[in-house]
C-alpha positions as CSV (number, residue, x, y, z in Angstrom):
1,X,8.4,53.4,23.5
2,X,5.5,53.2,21.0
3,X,2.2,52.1,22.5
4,X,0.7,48.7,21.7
5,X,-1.8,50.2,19.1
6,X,0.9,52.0,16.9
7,X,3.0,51.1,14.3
8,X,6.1,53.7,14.4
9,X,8.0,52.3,11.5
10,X,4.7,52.0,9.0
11,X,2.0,54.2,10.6
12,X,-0.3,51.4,10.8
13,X,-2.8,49.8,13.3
14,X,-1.3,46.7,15.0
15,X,-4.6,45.2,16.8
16,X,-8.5,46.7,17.2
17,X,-9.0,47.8,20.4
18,X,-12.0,47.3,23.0
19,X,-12.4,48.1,26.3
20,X,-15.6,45.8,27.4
21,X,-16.4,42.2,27.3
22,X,-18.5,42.6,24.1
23,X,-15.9,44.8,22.4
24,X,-14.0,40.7,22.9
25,X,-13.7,39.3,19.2
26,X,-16.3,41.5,18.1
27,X,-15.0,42.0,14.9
28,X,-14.3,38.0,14.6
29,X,-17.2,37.5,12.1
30,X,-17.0,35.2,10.3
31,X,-14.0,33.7,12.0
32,X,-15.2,31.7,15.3
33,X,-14.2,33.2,18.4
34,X,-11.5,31.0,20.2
35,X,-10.0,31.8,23.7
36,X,-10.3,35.3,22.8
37,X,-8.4,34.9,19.2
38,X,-10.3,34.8,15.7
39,X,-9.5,31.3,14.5
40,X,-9.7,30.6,11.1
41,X,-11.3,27.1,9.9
42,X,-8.5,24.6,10.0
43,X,-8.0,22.6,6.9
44,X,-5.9,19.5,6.7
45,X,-3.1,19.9,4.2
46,X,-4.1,17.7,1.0
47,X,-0.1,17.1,1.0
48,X,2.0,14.9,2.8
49,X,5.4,14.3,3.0
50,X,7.8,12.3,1.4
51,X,4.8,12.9,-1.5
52,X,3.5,9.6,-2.9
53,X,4.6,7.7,-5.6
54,X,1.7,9.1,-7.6
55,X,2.1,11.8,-10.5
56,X,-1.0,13.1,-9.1
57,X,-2.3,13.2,-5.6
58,X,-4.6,10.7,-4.5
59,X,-4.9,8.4,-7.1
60,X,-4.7,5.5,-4.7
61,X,-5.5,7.5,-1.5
62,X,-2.2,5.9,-0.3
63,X,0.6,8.2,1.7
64,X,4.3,7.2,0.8
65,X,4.7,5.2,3.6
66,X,2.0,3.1,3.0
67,X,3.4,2.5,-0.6
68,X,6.6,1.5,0.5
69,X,5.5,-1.0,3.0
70,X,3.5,-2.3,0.5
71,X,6.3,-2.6,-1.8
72,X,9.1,-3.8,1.0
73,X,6.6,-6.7,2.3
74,X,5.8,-8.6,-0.9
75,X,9.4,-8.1,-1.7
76,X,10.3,-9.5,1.4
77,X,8.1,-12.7,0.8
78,X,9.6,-13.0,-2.8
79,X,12.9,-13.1,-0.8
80,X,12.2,-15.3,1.6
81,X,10.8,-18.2,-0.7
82,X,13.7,-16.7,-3.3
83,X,16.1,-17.8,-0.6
84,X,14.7,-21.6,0.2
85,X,13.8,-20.1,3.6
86,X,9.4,-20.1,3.4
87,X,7.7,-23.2,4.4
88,X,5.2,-24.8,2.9
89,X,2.7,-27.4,4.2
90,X,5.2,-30.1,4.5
91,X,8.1,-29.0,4.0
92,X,10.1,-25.7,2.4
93,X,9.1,-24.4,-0.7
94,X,11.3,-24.5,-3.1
95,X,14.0,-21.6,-4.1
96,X,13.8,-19.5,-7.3
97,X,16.5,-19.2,-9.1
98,X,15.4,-15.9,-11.0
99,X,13.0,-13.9,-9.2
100,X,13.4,-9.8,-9.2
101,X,11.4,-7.8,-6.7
102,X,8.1,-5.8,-7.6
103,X,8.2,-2.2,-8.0
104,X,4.6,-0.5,-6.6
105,X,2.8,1.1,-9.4
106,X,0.1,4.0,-8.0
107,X,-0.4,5.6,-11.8
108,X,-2.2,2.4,-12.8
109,X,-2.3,-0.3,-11.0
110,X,-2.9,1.6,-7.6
111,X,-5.2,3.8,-9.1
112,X,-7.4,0.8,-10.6
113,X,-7.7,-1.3,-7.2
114,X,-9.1,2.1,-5.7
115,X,-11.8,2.1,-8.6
116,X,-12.2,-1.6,-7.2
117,X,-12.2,-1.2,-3.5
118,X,-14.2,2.2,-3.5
119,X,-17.2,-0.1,-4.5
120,X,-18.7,-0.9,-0.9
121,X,-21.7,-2.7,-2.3
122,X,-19.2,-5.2,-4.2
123,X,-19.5,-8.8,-2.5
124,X,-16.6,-10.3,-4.8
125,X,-13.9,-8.5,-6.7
126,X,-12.9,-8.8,-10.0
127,X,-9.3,-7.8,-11.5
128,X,-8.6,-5.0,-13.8
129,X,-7.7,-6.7,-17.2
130,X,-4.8,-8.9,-17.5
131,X,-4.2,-8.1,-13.6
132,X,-4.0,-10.6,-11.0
133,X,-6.0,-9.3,-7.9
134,X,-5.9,-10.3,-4.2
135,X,-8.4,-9.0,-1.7
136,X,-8.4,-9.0,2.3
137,X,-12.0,-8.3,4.2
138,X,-12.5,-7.8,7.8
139,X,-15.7,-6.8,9.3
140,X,-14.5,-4.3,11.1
141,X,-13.8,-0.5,11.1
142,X,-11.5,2.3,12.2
143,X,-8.4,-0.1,11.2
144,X,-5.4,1.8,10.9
145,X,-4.9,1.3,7.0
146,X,-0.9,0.1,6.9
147,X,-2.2,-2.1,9.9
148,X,-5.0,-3.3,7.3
149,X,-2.1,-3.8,4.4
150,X,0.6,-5.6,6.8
151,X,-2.6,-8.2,7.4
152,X,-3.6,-8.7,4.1
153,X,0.3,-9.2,2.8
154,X,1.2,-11.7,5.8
155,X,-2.7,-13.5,5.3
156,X,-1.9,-13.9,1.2
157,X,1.7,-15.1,1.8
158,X,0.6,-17.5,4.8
159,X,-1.4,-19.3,1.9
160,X,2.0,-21.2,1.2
161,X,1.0,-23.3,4.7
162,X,-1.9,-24.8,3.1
163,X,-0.2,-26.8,0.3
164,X,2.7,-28.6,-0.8
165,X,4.5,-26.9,-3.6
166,X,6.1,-29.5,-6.4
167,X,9.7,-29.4,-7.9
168,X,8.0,-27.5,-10.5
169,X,5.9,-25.2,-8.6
170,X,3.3,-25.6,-11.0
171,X,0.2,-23.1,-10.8
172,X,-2.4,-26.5,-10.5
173,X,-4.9,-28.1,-8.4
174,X,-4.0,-26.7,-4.7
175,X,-2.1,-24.2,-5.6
176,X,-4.8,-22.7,-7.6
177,X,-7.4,-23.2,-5.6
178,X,-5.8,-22.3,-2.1
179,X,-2.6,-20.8,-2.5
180,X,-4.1,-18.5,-5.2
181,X,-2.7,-14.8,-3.5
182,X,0.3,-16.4,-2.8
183,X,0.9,-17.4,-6.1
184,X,-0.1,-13.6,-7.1
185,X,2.6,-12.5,-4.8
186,X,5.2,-14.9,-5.9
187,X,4.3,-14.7,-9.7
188,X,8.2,-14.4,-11.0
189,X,6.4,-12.3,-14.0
190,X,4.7,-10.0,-11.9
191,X,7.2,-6.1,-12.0
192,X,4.2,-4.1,-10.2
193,X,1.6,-4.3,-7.5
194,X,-0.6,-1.3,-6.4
195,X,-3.1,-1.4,-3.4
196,X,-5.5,0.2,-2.0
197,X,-7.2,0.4,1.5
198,X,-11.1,1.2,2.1
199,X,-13.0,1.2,5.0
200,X,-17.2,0.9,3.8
201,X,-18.6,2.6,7.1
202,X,-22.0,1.9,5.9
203,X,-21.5,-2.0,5.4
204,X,-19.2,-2.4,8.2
205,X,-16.3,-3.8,7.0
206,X,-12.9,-2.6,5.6
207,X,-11.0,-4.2,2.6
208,X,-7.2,-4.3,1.4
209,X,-7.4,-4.2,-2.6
210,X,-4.3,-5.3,-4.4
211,X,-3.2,-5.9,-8.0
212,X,0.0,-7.3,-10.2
213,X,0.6,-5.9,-13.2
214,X,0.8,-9.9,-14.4
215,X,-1.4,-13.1,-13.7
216,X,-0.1,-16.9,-12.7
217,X,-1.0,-19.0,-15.6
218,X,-2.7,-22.7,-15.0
219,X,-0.4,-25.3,-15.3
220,X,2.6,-22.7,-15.9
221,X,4.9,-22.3,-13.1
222,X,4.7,-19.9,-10.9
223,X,8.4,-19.3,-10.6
224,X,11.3,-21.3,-11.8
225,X,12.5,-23.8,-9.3
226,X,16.3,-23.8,-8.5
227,X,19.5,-22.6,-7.4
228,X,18.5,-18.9,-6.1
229,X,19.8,-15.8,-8.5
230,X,21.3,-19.0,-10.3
231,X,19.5,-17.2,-13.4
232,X,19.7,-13.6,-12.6
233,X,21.9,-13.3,-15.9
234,X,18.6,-15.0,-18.1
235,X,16.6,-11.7,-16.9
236,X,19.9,-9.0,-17.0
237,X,20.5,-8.5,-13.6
238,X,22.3,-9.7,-10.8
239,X,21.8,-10.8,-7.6
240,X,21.7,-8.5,-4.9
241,X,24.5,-10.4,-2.2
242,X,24.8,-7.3,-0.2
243,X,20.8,-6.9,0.7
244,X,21.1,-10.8,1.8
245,X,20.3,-12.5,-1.4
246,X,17.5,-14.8,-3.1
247,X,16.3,-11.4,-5.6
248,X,17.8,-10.4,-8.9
249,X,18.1,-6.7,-9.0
């Protein structure tokens, strides 16, 4: 049997011997010495898995999963109020009779809410063009950030609550002023949304950015009122019975 220094198949050296405590990871440098092993400087992998929905890495620091449930919560609300099911202040708000679910969007809209929430010394935000944007502040920190998103979503879509939504589900007077991120949310012209999550260390607080690719219009409705998927055909697509109804896929 070959000794524990030797190599018998390549002739090479398998380990640098010592025989005192100071011959002990002697030759580490400039690895750190660990429990007797040269460790090498660990470095998180840049890459997780399922990759994002970005082209690129990183473009709105979300990880897949945090995209998804972005995308699966505001389609869920567009289902539920789709459906007739979501109540509103006094009642239920009406069903829509053509609305199609959101697809997230990190390329462009994600990447632009980053540019908006990486600016910590912003006291309002501001959307990026023809965007609508929604925004959730807590002053706190170390907030898990698909905790952060699942707050922001339910806060914006709890809006509804507040006012009574006409036949017509006009984008008007309450609406406007206090069902605004619902209305975002809901917006039947709305195909995207992108997020993104910051904590500001410095200012204390962390914020939940998102966008839609479209904006509610004053006075226009926010979706059209009626029988749900009743118009699915008026926008090509059907309704999708076997995932429970209410969205035209």
């Amino acid at each position: 049997m070959a000794g524990p220094s030797c190599d018998t198949a390549n002739n090479k050296q398998l380990y640098v011997s010592g025989t005192t405590d100071a011959d002990k990871c002697g030759g580490c440098t400039p690895l750190q010495c660990e429990h007797y092993l040269c460790q090498p400087d660990y470095k998180l992998s840049t890459k997780t898995y399922p990759e994002s929905l970005c082209t690129t890495q990183d473009k709105d620091e979300m990880t897949y999963d945090m995209q998804i449930a972005t995308q699966n919560m505001v389609n869920y609300y567009r289902r539920l109020v789709a459906s007739g099911w979501a109540k509103d202040k006094s009642d239920y708000a009406p069903a829509a009779t053509k609305m199609a679910p959101v697809a997230y969007d990190c390329d462009t809209v994600g990447k632009e809410s980053k540019t908006i929430a990486d600016d910590c010394t912003k006291t309002s935000y501001t959307a990026t063009g023809a965007f609508a944007l929604s925004y959730h502040k807590i002053n706190e920190l170390n907030i898990p950030p698909v905790e952060m998103l699942e707050k922001a979503i339910t806060t914006w879509a709890d809006q509804v609550k507040n006012v009574d939504l006409d036949k017509e589900v006009l984008y008007a007077g309450d609406v406007e002023t206090n069902a605004k991120d619902f209305s975002n949310m809901l917006n039947e012209a709305a195909t995207k949304v992108g997020c993104s999550v910051k904590e500001c260390a410095a200012q204390g607080f962390t914020v939940a950015v998102c966008q839609y690719d479209v904006a509610p219009i004053t006075d226009d409705p926010v979706y059209t009122a009626g029988k749900p998927c009743k118009e699915c055909s008026a926008i090509q697509k059907k309704c999708d019975n076997t995932l429970g109804g209410g969205l035209c896929v």
